[in-house]
PyMOL CGO cylinders between C-alpha atoms (Angstrom):
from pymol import cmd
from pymol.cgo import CYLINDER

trace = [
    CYLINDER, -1.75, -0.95, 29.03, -0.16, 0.96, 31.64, 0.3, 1, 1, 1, 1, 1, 1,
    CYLINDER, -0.16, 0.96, 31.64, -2.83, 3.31, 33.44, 0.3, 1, 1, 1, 1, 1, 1,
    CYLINDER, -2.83, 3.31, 33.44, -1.81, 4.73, 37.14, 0.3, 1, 1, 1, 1, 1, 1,
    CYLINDER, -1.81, 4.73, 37.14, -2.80, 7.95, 38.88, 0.3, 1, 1, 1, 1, 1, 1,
    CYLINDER, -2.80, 7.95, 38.88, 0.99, 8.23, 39.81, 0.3, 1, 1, 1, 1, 1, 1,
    CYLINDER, 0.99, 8.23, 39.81, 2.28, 11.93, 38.04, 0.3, 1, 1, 1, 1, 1, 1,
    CYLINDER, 2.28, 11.93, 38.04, 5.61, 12.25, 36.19, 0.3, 1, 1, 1, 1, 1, 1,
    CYLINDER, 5.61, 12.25, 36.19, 7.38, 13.58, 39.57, 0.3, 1, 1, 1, 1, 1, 1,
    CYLINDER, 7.38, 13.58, 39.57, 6.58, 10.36, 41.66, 0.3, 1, 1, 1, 1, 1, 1,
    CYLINDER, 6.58, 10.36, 41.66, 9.56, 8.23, 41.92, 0.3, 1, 1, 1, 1, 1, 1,
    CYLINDER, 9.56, 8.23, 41.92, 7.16, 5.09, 41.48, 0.3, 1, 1, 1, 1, 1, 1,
    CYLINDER, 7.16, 5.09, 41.48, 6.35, 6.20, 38.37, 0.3, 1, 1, 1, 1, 1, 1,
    CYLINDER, 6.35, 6.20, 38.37, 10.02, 5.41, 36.70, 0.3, 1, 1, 1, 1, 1, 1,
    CYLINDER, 10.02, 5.41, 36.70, 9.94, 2.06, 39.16, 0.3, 1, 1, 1, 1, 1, 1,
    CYLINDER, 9.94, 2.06, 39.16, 6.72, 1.18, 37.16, 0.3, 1, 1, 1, 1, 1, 1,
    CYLINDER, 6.72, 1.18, 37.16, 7.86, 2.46, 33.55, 0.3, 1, 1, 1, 1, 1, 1,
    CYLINDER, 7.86, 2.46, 33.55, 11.07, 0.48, 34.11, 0.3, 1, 1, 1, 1, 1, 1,
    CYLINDER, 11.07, 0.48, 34.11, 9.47, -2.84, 35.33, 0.3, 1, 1, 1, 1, 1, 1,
    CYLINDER, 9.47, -2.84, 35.33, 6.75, -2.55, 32.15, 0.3, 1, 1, 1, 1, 1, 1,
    CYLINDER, 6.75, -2.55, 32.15, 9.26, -1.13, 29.53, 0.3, 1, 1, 1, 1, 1, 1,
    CYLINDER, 9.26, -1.13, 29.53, 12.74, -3.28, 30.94, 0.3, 1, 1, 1, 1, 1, 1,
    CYLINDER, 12.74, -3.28, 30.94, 11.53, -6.31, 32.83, 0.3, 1, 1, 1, 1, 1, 1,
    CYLINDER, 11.53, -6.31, 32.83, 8.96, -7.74, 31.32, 0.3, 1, 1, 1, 1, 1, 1,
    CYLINDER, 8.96, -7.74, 31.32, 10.83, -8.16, 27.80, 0.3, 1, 1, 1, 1, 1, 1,
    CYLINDER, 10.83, -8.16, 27.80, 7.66, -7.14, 25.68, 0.3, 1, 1, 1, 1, 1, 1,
    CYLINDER, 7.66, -7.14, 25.68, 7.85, -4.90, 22.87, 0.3, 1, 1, 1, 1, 1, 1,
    CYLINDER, 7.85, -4.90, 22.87, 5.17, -2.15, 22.00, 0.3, 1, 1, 1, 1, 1, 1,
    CYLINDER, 5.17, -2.15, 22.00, 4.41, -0.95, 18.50, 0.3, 1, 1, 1, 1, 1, 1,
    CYLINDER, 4.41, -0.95, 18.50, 3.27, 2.03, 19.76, 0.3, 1, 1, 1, 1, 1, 1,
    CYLINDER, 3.27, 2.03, 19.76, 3.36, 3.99, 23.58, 0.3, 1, 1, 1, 1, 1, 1,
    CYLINDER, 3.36, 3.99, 23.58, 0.85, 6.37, 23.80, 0.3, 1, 1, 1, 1, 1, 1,
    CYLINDER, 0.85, 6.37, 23.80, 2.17, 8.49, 26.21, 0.3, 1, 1, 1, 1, 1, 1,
    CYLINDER, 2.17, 8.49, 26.21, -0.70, 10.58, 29.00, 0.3, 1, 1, 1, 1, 1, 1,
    CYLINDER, -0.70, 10.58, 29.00, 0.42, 11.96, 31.94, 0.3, 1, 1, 1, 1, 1, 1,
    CYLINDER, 0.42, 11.96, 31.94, -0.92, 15.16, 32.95, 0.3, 1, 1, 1, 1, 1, 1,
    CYLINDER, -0.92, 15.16, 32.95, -4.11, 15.78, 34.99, 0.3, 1, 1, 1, 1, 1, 1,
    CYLINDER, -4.11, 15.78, 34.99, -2.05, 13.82, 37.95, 0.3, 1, 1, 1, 1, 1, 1,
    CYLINDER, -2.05, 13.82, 37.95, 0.17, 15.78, 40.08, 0.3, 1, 1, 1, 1, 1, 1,
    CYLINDER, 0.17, 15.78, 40.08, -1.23, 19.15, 39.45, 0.3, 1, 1, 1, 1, 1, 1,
    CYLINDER, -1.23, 19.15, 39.45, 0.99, 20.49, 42.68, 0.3, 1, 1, 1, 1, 1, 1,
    CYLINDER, 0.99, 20.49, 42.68, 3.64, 20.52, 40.76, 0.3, 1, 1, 1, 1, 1, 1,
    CYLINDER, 3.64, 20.52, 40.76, 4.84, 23.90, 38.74, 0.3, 1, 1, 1, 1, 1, 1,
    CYLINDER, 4.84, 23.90, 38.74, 4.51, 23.88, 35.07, 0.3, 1, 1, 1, 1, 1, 1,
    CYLINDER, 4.51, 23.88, 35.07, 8.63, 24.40, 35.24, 0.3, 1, 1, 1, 1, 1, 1,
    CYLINDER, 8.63, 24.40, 35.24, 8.70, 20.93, 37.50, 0.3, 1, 1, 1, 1, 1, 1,
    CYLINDER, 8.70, 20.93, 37.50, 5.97, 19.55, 35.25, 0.3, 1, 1, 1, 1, 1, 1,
    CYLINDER, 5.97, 19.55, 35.25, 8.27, 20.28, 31.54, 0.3, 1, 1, 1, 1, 1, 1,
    CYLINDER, 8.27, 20.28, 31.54, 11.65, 18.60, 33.83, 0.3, 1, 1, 1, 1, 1, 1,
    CYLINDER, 11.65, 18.60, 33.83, 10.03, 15.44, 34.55, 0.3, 1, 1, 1, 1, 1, 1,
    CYLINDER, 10.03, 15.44, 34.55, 7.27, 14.93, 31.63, 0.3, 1, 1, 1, 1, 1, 1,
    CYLINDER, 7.27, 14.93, 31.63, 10.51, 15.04, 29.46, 0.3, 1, 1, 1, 1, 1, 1,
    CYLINDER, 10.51, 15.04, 29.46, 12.75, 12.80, 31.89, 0.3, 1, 1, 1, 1, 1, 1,
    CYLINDER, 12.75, 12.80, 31.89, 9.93, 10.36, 31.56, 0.3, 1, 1, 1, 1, 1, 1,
    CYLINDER, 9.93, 10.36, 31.56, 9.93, 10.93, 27.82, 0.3, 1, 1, 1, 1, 1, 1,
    CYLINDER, 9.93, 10.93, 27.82, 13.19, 10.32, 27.51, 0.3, 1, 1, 1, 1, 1, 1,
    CYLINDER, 13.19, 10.32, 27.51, 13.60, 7.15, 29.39, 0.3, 1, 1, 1, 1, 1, 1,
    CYLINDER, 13.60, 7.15, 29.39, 10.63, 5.87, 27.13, 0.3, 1, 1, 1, 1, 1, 1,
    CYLINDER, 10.63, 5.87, 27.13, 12.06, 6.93, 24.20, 0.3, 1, 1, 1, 1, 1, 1,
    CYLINDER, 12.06, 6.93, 24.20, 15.88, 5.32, 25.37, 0.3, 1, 1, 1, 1, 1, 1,
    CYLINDER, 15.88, 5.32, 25.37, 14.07, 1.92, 26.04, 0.3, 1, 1, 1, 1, 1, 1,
    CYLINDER, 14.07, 1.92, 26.04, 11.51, 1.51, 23.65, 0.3, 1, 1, 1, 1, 1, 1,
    CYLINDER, 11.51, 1.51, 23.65, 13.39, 2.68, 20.39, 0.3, 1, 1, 1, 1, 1, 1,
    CYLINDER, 13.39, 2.68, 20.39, 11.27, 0.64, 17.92, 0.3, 1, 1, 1, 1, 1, 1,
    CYLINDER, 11.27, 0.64, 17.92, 8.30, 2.10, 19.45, 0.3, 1, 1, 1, 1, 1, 1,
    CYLINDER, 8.30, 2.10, 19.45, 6.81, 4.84, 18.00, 0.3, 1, 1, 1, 1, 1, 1,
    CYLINDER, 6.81, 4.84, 18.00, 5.55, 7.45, 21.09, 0.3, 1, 1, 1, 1, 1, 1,
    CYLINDER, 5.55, 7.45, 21.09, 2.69, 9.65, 20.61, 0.3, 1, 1, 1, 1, 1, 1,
    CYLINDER, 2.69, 9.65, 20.61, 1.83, 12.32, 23.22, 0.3, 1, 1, 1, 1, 1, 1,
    CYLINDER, 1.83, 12.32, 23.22, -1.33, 12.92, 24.58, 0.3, 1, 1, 1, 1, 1, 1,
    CYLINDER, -1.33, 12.92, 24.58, -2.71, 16.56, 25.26, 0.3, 1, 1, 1, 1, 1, 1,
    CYLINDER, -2.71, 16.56, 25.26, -4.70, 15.88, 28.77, 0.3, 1, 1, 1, 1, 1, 1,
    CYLINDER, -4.70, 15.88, 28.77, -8.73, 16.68, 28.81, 0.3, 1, 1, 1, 1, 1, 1,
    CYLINDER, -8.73, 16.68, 28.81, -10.11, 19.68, 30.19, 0.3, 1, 1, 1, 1, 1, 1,
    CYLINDER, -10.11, 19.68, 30.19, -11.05, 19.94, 34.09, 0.3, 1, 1, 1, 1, 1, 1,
    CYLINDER, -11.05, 19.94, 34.09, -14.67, 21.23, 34.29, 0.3, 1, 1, 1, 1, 1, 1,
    CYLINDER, -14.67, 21.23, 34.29, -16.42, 23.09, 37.12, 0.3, 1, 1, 1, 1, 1, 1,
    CYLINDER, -16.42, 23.09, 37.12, -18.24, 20.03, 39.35, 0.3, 1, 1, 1, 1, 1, 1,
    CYLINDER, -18.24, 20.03, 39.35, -21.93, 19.95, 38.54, 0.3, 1, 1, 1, 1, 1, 1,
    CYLINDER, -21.93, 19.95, 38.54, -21.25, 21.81, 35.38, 0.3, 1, 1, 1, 1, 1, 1,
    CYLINDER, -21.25, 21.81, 35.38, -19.77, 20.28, 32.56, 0.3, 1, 1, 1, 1, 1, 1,
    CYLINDER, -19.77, 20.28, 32.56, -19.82, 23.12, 30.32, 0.3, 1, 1, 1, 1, 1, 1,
    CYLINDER, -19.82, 23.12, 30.32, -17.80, 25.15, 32.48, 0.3, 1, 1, 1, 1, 1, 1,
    CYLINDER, -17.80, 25.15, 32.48, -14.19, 25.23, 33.10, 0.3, 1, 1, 1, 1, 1, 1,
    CYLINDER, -14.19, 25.23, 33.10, -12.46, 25.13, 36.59, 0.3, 1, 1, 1, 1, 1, 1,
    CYLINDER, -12.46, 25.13, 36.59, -10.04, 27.07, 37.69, 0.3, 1, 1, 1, 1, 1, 1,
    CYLINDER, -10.04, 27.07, 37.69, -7.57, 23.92, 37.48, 0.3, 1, 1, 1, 1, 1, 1,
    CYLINDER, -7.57, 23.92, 37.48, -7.99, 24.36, 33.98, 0.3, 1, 1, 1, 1, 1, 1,
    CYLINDER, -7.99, 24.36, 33.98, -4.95, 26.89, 32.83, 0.3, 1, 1, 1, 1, 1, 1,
    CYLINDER, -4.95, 26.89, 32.83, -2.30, 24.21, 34.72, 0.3, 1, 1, 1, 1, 1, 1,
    CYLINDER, -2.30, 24.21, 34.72, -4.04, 21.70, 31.99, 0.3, 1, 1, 1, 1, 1, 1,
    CYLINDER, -4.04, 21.70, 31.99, -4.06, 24.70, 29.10, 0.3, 1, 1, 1, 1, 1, 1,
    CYLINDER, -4.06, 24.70, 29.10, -0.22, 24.84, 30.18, 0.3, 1, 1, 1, 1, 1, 1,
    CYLINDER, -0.22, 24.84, 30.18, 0.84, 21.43, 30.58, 0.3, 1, 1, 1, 1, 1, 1,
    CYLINDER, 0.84, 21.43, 30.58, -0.95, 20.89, 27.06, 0.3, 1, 1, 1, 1, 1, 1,
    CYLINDER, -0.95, 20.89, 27.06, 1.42, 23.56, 25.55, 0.3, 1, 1, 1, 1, 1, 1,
    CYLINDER, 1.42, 23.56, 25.55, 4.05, 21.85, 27.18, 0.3, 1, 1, 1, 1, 1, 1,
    CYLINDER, 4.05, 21.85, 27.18, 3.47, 18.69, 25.67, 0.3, 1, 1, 1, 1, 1, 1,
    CYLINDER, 3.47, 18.69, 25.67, 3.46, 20.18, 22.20, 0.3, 1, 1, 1, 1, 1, 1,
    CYLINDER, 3.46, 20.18, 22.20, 6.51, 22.13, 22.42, 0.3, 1, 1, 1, 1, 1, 1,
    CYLINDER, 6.51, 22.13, 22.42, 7.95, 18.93, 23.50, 0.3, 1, 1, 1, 1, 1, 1,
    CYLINDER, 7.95, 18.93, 23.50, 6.25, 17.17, 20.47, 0.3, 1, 1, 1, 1, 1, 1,
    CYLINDER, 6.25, 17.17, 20.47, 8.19, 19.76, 18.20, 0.3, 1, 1, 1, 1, 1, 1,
    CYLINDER, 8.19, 19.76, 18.20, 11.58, 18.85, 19.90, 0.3, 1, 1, 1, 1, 1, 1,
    CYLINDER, 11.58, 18.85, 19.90, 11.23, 15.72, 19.54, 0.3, 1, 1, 1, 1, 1, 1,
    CYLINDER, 11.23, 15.72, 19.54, 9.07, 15.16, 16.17, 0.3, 1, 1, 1, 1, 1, 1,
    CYLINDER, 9.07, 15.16, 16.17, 6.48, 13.14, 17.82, 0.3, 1, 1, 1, 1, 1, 1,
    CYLINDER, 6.48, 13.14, 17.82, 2.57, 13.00, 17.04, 0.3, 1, 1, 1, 1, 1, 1,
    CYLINDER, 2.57, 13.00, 17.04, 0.31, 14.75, 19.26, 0.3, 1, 1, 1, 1, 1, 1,
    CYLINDER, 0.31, 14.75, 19.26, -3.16, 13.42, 19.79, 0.3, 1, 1, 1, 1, 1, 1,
    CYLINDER, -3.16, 13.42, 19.79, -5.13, 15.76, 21.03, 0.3, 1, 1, 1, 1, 1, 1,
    CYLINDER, -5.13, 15.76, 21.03, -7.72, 14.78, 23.41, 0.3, 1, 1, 1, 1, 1, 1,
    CYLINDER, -7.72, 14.78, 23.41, -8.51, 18.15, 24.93, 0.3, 1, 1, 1, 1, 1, 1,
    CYLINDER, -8.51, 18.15, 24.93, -9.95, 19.56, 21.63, 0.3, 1, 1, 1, 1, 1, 1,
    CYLINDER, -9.95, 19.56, 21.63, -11.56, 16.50, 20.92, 0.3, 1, 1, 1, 1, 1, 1,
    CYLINDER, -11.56, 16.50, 20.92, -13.65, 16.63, 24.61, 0.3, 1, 1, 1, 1, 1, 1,
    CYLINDER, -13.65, 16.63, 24.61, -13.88, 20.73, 25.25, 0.3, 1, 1, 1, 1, 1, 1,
    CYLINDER, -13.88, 20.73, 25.25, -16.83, 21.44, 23.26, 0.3, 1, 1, 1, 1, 1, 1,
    CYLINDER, -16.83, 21.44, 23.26, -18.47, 17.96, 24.23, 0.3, 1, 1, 1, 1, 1, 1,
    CYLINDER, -18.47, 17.96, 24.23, -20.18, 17.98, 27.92, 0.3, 1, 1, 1, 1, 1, 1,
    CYLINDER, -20.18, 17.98, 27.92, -22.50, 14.99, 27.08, 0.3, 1, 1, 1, 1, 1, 1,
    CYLINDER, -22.50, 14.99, 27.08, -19.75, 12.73, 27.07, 0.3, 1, 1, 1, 1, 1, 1,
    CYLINDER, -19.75, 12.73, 27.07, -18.41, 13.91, 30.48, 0.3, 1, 1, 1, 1, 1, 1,
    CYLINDER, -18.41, 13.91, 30.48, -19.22, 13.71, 33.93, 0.3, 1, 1, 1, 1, 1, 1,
    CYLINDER, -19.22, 13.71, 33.93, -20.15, 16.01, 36.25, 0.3, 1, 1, 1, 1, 1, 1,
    CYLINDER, -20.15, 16.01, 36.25, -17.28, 15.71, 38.58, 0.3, 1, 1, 1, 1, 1, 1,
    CYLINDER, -17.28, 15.71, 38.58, -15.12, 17.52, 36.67, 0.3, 1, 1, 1, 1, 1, 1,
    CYLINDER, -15.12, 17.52, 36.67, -12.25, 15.12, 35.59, 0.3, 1, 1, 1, 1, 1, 1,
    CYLINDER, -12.25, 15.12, 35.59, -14.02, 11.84, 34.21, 0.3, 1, 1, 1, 1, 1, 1,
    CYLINDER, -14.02, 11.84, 34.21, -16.26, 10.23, 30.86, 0.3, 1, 1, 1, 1, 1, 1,
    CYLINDER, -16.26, 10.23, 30.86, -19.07, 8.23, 30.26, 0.3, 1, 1, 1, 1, 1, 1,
    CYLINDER, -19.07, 8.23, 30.26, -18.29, 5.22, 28.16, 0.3, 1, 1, 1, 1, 1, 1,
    CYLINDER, -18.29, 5.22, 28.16, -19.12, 7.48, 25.26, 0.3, 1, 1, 1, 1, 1, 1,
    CYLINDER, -19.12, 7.48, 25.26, -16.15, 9.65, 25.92, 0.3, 1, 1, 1, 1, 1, 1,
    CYLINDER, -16.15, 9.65, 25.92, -13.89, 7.01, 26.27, 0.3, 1, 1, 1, 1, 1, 1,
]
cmd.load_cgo(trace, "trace")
């Protein structure tokens, strides 16, 4: 598992992808690919360039991997989980994004923002993370 906090306009972000997907010679059945709640200073026009840069170098060195994208979680207002923060439309667009980038390139989407936006007992109240539960 790769996790960072590093978003897909960071140049240590390809440093890392290379050195987990080239150097270290392993192979991955599957790449589950979630990069979107980092790095929200970035335009959604920046965001769509290097999302599908980083897509693309996945996809060139992990061929026998099969890549499914991940639609990022909602941001909710702090203290109240029910309610969404302002934050929220970058996520709305980097989700739609994501799926017109799933279209281009055929690729499952797993869609984690549906499956936590009607669901505020399984996040916390600082607006970005779960309880065990939602994990």
């Amino acid at each position: 598992m790769y996790a960072t906090s590093k978003a897909v306009d960071n140049p240590s972000y390809y440093n890392e992808l290379r050195y987990i997907l080239d150097t270290c010679g392993l192979k991955y059945e599957i790449i589950h690919m979630n990069n979107g709640l980092h790095g929200l200073h970035q335009t959604i026009e920046a965001y769509k360039i290097h999302y599908e840069k980083a897509l693309n170098y996945i996809q060139s060195v992990s061929q026998q991997s099969k890549v499914i994208l991940a639609l990022s979680t909602p941001i909710t207002k702090v203290n109240l989980v029910e309610e969404y923060d302002e934050k929220n439309f970058i996520v709305q667009d980097r989700n739609l994004a994501i799926r017109q980038l799933g279209r281009k390139y055929n690729l499952q989407i797993n869609d984690l923002y549906e499956a936590a936006a009607d669901n505020c007992t399984i996040r916390k109240d600082d607006g970005f993370h779960y309880f065990d539960k939602g994990y």
